[in-house]
Every structure is written in C-alpha cells, then in structure tokens.
C-alpha positions as CSV (number, residue, x, y, z in Angstrom):
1,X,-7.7,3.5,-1.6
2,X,-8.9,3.1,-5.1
3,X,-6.7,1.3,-7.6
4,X,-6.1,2.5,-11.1
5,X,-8.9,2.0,-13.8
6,X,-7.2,0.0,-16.8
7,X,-8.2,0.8,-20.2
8,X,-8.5,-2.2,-21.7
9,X,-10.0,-0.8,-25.1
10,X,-6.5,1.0,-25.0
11,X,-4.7,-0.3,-28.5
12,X,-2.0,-2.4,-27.8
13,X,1.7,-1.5,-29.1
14,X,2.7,-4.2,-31.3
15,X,5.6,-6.5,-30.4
16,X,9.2,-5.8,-31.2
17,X,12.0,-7.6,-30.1
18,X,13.5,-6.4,-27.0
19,X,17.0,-6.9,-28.6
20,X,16.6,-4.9,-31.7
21,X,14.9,-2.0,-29.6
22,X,18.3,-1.7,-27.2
23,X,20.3,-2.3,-30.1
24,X,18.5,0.6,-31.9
25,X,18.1,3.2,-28.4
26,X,22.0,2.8,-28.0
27,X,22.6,4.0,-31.7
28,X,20.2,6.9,-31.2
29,X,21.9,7.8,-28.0
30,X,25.2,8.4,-30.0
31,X,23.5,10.0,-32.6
32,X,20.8,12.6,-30.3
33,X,23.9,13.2,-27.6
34,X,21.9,11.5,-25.2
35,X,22.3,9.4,-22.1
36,X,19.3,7.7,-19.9
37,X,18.7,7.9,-16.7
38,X,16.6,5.0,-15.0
39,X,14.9,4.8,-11.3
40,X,14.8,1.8,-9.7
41,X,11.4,1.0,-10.0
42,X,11.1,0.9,-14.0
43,X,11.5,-2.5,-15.4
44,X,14.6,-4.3,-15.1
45,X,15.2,-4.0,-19.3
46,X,15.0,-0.1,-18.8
47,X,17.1,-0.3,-16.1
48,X,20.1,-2.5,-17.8
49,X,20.2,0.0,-20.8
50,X,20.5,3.3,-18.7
51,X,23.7,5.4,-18.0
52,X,22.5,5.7,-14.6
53,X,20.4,3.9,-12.2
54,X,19.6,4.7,-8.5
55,X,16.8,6.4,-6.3
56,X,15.9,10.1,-6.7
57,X,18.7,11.0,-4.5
58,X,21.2,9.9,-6.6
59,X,19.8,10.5,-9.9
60,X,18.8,14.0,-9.2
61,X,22.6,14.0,-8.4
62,X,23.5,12.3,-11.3
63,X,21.4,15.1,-13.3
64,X,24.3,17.7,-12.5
65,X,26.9,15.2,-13.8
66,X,25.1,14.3,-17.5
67,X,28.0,15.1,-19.8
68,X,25.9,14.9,-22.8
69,X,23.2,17.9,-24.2
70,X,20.2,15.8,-23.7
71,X,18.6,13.6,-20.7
72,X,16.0,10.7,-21.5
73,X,14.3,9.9,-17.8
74,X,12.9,6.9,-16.9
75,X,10.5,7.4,-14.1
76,X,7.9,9.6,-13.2
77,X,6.8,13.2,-13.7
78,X,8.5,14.8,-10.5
79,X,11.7,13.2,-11.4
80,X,11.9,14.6,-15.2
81,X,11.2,17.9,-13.5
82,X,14.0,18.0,-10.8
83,X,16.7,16.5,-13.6
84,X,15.4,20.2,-15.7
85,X,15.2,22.1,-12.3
86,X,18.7,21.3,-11.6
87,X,20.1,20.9,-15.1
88,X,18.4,23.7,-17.0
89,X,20.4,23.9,-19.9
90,X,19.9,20.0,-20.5
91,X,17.0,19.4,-23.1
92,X,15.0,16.5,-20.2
93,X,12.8,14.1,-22.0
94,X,10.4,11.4,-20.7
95,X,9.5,8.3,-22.4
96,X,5.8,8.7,-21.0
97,X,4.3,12.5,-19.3
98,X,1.7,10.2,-18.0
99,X,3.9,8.9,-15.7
100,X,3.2,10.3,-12.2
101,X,2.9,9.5,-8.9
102,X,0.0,8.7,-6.2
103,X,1.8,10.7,-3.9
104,X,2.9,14.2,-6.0
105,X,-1.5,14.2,-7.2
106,X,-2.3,14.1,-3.0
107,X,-0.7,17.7,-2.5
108,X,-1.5,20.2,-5.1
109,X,0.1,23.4,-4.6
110,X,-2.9,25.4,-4.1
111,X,-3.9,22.9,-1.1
112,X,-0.7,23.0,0.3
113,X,-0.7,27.4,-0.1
114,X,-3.7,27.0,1.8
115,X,-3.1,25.0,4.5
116,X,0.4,26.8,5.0
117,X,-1.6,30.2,5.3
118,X,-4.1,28.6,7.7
119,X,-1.8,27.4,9.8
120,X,0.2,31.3,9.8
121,X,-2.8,32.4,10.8
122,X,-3.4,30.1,13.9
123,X,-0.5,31.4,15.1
124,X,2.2,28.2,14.2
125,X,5.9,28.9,13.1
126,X,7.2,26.3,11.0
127,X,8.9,25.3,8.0
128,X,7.4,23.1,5.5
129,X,9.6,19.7,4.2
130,X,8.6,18.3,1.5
131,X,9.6,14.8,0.1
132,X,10.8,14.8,-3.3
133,X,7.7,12.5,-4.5
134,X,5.9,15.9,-5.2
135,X,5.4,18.3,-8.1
136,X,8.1,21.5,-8.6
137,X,5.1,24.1,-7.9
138,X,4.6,23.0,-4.4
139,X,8.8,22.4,-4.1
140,X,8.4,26.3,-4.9
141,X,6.7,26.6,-1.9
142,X,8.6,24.4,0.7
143,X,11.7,25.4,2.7
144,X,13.5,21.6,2.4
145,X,13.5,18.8,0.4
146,X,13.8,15.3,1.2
147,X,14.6,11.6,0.0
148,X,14.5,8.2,2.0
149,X,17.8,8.7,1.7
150,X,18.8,11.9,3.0
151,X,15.6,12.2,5.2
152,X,17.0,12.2,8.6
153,X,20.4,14.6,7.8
154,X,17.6,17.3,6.6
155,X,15.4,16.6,9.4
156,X,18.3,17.7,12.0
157,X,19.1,20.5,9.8
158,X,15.3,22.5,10.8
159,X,15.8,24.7,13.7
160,X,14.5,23.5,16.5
161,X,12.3,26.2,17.6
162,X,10.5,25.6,14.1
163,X,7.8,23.3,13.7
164,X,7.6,21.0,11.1
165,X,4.9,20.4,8.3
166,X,6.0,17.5,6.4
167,X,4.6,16.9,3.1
168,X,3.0,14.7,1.7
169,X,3.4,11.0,2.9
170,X,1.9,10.5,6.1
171,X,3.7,7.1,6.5
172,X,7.0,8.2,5.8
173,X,6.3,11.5,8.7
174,X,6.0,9.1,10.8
175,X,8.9,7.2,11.0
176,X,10.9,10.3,10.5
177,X,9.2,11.8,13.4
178,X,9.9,8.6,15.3
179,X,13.8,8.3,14.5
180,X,14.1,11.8,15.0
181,X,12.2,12.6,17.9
182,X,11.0,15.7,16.5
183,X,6.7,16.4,16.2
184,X,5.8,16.9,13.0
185,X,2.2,18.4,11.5
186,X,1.4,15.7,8.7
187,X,-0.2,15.7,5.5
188,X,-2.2,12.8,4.7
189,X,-1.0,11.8,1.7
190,X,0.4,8.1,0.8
191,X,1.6,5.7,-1.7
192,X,-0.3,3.5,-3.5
193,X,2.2,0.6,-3.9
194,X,3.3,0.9,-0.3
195,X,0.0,1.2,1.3
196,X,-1.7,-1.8,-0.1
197,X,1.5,-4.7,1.5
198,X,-1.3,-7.5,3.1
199,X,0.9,-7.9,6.9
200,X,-0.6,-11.1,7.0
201,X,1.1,-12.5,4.0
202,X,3.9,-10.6,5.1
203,X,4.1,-12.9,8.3
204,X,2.8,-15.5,6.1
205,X,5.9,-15.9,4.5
206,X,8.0,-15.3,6.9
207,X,7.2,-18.1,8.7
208,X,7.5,-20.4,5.4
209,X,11.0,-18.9,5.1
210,X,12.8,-19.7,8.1
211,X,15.6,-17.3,8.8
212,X,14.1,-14.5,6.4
213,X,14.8,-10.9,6.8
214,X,12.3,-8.3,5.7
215,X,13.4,-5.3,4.0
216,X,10.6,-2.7,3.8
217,X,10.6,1.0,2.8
218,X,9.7,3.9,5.4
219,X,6.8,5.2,2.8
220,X,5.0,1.5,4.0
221,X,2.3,1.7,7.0
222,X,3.3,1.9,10.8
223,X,2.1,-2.0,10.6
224,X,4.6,-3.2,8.0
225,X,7.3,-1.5,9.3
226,X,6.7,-2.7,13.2
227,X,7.3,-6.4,11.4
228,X,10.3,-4.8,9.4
229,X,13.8,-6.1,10.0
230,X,15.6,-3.4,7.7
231,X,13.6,-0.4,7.3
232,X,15.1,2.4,4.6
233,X,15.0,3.8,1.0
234,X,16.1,1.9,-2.2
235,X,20.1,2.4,-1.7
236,X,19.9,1.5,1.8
237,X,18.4,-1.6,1.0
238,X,21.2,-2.2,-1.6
239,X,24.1,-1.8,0.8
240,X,22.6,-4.1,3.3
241,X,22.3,-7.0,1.0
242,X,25.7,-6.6,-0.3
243,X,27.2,-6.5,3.3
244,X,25.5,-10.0,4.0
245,X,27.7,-12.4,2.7
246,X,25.9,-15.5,3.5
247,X,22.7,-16.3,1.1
248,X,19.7,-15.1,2.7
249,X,16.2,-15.0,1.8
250,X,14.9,-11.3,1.6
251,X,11.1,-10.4,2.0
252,X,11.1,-7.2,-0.2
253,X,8.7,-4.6,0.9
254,X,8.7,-2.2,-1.9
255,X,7.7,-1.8,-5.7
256,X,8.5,-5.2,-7.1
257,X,11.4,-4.0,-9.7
258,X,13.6,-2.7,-6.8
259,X,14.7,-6.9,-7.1
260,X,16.2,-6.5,-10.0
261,X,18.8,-4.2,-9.1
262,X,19.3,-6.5,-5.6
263,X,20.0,-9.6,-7.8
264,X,22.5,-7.9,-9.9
265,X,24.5,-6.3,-6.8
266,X,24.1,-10.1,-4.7
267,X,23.0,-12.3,-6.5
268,X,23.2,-15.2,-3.3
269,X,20.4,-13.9,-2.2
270,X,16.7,-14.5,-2.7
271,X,14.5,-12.3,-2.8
272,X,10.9,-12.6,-2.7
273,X,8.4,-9.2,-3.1
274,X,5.6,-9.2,-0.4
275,X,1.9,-9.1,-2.6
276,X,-0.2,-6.4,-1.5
277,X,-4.4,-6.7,-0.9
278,X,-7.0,-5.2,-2.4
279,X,-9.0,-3.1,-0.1
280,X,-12.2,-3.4,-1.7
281,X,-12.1,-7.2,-2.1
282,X,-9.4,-8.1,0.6
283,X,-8.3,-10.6,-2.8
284,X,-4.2,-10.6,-2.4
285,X,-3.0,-9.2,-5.6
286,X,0.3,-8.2,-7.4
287,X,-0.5,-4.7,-6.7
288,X,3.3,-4.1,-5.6
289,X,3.9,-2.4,-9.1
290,X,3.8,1.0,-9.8
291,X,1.4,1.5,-12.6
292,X,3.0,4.7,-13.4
293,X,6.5,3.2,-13.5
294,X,5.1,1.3,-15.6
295,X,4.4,3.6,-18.4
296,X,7.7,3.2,-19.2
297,X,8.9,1.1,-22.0
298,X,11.7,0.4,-24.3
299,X,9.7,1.4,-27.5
300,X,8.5,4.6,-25.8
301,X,12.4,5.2,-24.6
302,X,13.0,4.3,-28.3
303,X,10.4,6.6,-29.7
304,X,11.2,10.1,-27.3
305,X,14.7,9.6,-28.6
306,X,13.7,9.4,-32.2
307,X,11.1,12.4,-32.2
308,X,13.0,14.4,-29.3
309,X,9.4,14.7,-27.4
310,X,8.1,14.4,-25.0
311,X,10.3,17.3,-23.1
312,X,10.2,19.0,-19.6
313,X,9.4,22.4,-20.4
314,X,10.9,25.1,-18.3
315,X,8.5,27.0,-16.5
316,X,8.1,30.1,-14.0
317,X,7.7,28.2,-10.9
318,X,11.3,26.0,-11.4
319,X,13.6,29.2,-10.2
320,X,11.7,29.0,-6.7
321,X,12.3,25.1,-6.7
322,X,15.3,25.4,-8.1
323,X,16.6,27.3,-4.7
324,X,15.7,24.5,-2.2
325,X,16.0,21.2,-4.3
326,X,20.2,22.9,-4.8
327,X,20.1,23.7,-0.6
328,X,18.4,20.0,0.4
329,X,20.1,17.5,-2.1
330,X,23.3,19.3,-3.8
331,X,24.8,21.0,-0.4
C-alpha cells in the first residue's frame, strides 16, 4: 500500500497555546449553540474538550441526542455525514472536509453499482452490508450498515437464504465471516493504519513484556489477529481494560490515539501501540496514525466554530442512506 505524500511546502499554522484555544472553543460553543463530538482516534486534546467521545456507533447515536442547533465533528468525512444523515435539522460542521478515510475512497459508489449489477446478472441473490467506514452515496445503495461494534448482531439479522456482499474491508469480512459462520462475497478494500502492524514487532514485544495481552481491532490482517488476545472495536477494547483490575501491560493494535481514552478509563494499565512497517522499505515506522484523523486540530475546531464552515451539506442521496443507517444503528 502507498502511504500518504506530505506536503512539506504546506505553510505551517503558527503556534497558539493549547490553553487559550480550549478556553476560547468553550466560549464559542455557548455563544454558536454548539456542542463537539470527537472519535476516538483524533488527538487526545480534541478528545478531552468534546461533549461526546466514542466510536461511530456511539456517536452516530449520540448525533440523535445533540440538544444544541449545531454539531462540530471531529473525525472524518463519513462520520460528519451520518451525524447530518441522521440529524438533518442540525447545522454538522467539520474542523477539516479533508478528513477522509482509506477505506470510504476504496468503494466508490459507481464501483460498488457495478459490481452489484454484475453479480444480479450472474444469477446471485444477496444483500449488500456495508461498514460504516464508507461514503453516504454507496450507504444509499446498501441494505445494512455496520460498526465493529454492532457487526455481528447485523450479521445474524441477513436472511439466511441471502448471500452476503460485504463492503469494503476485506479484513474485517473476514473475521465476521469467521465468527459468524456465514460466506460472505468480499470487497477488497482495507485500512491504511490497520494493514501496515509489522507481526514481528508485535511478537517482538510481547516477548519483552512478559504477561502482555494484545488488544487488536477486527479491521487488522488475518496475521495480527491470529496473535490477538482480545480482538474487537474501540468500546470493546474499553470495557475489557476496565474489567481487569490488576495492572497489565496492553499491546494496542489500533490507531495510536485510541490510548488516550484507555489511560483515562484505567489508568493501571500500560499500554503500549504496536508500530506498523513500511511496505516499500520494510523500515518500522509510527505509521499507526491516521493521517486523516489527523487533520483535526484545536485551531481548525476553533476556526469552523468562529466562521460556521466548513458544513455538511444536505444532498439527494442522504434520504436513501438515511433509511438503512436508522434500520442498522438506531433500531
């Protein structure tokens, strides 16, 4: 897999204090009727000013719940759009539109018409699930939507006489195909944080931390997760670390900020994020961040509060998505 080109002719935002930034985002909250939601995976400053943290589960939960007019996101593209999708009369901003995600850009919608029509044709009956790591236009044209954490209660939910096309991790098909026992037609489509783990420093460090558990998320390869002592989405991971009492040493398998909400819900524990590699140098690197998560910042939180922009624009598409993302997450 290729890893993001950095533009380092980009100009460079110059430095405010982190302190006076929070100090002026919470007074703009009051004063725009605002309240921020943050993913797990933004940085942990984001994440300790927002209203409400969590996966996509929960947040696009959460999205329904917003008391106030308008919703700041903190995360990436597909997430701003299921917060509009399911809150339409919410103004949705997002401190970056540049945010997206490796996984939503594998499966446009006119691929995914395509193959769907292709497959009519060859005579297969099935119903397409879709994780929620992809845009609203191919939601549209799904017939369930999935998270890590609601994966498996959807999965039992397809008839059985229906085949399934799951969309678009590959990785995550997999193990759902595994746990459920039911075939699935996959697209290959994959993350790039969770496909570049290096398993040897993985083992690496467990054997350097005697005792360690390794917590790894279903989107990783069939490798990391055959080495996995925990496998599961972000909240999973948080309510197994808070049921171990006892301080552990945890070998964290997923994008390197999910630590920060695992120190601040048990803090006995250490927790240590496995590097990834770089498959075109086989260097080890600290490619376990999401560079679109990080797009994100408190001056661009600060800013899309200030000028109201950018916004999640309603379009046709989001009545269609609008149908299933209710029927998979809300009922």
């Amino acid at each position: 897999m290729e890893l993001p080109v950095i533009n380092t002719n980009a100009p460079v935002a110059a430095y405010e204090d982190p302190l006076d930034l929070m100090d002026e985002i919470e007074a703009l909250k009051k004063e725009r009727d605002a309240s921020i939601l943050a993913h797990f995976y933004v940085d942990g400053d984001l994440q300790d000013i927002a209203d409400f943290t969590g996966d996509s589960l929960k947040l696009a939960r959460d999205a329904t719940q917003v008391k106030t007019s308008t919703i700041v996101f903190c995360g990436v593209h597909f997430m701003g759009e299921s917060a509009k999708i399911l809150s339409p009369e919410k103004k949705v901003l997002m401190p970056d539109l540049h945010a997206g995600c490796s996984l939503a850009e594998s499966c446009p919608a006119d691929r995914l018409a395509a193959y769907q029509a292709e497959l009519r044709a060859k005579g297969h009956d099935f119903q397409t699930v879709a994780y929620i790591n992809t845009t609203a236009a191919v939601k549209s044209l799904c017939d369930w939507i999935v998270t890590s954490g609601n994966a498996r209660e959807i999965i039992d939910r397809v008839p059985a006489d229906k085949e399934i096309l799951f969309v678009p991790d590959q990785h995550l098909g997999r193990y759902l195909s595994s746990v459920t026992g039911r075939p699935m037609i996959l697209w290959p489509g994959s993350c790039m944080v969770h496909e570049v783990f290096s398993v040897q420093d993985l083992l690496r460090a467990k054997r350097n931390h005697h005792g360690s558990l390794v917590m790894s998320h279903p989107e990783c390869p069939a490798n990391i997760l055959e080495v996995s002592d925990i496998i599961g989405g972000t909240e999973k991971m948080r309510k197994y670390v808070a049921s171990v009492k006892e301080p552990k040493t945890f070998l964290v398998a997923t994008e390197a900020n999910m630590i920060h909400p695992l120190k601040k819900l048990a803090p006995q524990h250490e927790y240590i994020p496995v590097p990834g590699i770089m498959t075109s140098t086989g260097e080890t690197c600290a490619c376990n961040r999401c560079p679109h998560m990080a797009l994100n910042t408190l001056q661009k939180v600060r800013d899309c509060l200030k000028y109201s922009r950018p916004e999640i624009v309603w379009q046709p598409y989001f009545s269609q998505a609008q149908d299933v993302l209710k029927r998979s997450l809300l009922q």
